[in-house]
N, C-alpha and C positions, 0 to 999 in steps of 0.2 A: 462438241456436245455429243455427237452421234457415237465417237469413239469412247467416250466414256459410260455410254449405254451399251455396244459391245462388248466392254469390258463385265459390266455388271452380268449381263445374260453370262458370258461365260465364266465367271466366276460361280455366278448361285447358281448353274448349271453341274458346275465341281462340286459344289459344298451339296447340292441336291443327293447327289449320287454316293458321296462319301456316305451319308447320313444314313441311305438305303444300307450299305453295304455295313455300315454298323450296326443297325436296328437288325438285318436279317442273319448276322453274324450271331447276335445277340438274342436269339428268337422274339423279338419283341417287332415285329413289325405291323401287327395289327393295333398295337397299344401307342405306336409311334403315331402311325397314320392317326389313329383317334385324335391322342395329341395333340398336333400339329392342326386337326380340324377344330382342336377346341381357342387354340391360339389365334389360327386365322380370324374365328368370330369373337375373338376377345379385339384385335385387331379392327376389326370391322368394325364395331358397337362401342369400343372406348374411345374417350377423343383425349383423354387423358394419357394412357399407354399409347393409341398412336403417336402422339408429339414427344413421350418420352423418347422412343425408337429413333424420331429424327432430332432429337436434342442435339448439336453437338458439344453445347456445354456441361451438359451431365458427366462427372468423370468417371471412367470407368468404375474405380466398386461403386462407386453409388447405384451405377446400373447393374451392376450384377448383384449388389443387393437388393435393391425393387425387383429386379428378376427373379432372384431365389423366393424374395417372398410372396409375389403375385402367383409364383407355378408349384410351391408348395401350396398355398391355398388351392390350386387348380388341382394337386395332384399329380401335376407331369413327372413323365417314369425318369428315373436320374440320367438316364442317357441323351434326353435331349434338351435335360435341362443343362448337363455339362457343354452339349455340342454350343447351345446359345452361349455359355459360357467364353466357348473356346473363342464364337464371333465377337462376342464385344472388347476381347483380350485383342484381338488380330483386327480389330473395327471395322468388321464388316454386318454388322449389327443388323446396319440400317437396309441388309436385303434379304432378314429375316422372311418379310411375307413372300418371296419372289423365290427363295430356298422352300420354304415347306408347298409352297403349290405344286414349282418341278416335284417335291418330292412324291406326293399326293399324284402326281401325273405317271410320276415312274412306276410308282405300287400300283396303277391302275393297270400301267400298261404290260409290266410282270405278271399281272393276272390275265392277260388278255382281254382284259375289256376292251372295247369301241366307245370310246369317246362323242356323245352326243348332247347338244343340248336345243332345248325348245322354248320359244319363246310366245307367247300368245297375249292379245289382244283382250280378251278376259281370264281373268282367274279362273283355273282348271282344278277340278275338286281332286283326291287321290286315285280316285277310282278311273277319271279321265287319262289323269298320267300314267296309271299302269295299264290301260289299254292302249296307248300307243307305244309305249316301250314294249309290250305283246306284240302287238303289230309289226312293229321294228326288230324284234328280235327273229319272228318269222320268214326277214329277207337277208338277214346278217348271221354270217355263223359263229363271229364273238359274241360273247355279254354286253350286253350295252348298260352303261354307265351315263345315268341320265343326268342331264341339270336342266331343272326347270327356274323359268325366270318369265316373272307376269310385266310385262310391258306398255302402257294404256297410251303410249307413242304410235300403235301398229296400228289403232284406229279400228280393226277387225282383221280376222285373219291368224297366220303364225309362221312362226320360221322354223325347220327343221333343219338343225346340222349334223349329219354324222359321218365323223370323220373330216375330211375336205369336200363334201357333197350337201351344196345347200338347195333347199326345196323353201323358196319365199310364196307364201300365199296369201299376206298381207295387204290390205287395201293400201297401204301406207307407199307402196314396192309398185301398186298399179296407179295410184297417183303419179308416182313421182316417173313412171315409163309414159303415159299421156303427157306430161309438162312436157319429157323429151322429145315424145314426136311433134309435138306444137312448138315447140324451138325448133325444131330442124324444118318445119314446113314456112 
């Protein structure tokens, strides 16, 4: 199992990077990235197109016809409607969402952004989130690339990641440190 999960990352790892080097080949890398974000939340929110994607009994044109006409309705620019093209020709289809995030990762990271995301305990209005991306950008010298994500798990509190550097402030983090030391006493 695990080997076949290796395989996957390094595959949609390749297909990730191809896709950059086509879109920025092609000037279209800002039009891709959009894309790619509109497919994610189509992904995300359908439950119909997710099971298409892992259909294995869909035969190919049938999928790359629902493809063609779900991303002409969407608009998708031809080049990354051909690249999905080229996956479900080559059946690698089904790591559609796992390609366009690398790839979303990579355009990130070409621009140098820093990679952050923040998670809170209550829902943070816009004005909260761009003060703390202020803030954070004040001790960072890349651009920070925020994702925020409201969590009612944390209990109160939030979690800051950026980069590999996490700052948990979460009652949820100082519950579960009290259990531990009452387990160890």
């Amino acid at each position: 199992m695990s080997k076949n999960k290796g395989f996957s990352n390094t595959s949609a790892n390749r297909y990730s990077l191809a896709l950059y080097e086509l879109a920025e080949e092609s000037n279209l890398l800002s039009k891709i990235e959009t894309n790619s974000v509109s497919i994610l939340n189509l992904i995300e929110t359908s439950v119909d197109f997710n099971n298409l994607i892992k259909d294995p009994t869909v035969s190919r044109n049938e999928l790359i016809n629902a493809i063609n006409k779900i991303f002409d309705y969407l608009e998708i620019e031809n080049l990354l409607k051909n690249f999905t093209n080229f996956l479900v020709t080559k059946r690698r289809f089904f790591f559609i969402e796992q390609i366009l995030n690398n790839f979303i990762e990579i355009c990130s990271e070409k621009r140098g952004e820093l990679k952050t995301e923040i998670r809170s305990a209550k829902k943070l209005s816009n004005d909260e989130i761009n003060n703390i991306k202020d803030e954070l950008s004040k001790h960072f010298t890349s651009k920070i690339k925020l994702d925020y994500k409201y969590d009612e798990s944390l209990i109160g509190g939030l979690i800051v990641q950026v980069g590999s550097t996490m700052i948990d402030t979460s009652i949820k983090n100082k519950l579960q440190q009290i259990e531990n030391k009452m387990m160890k006493a």
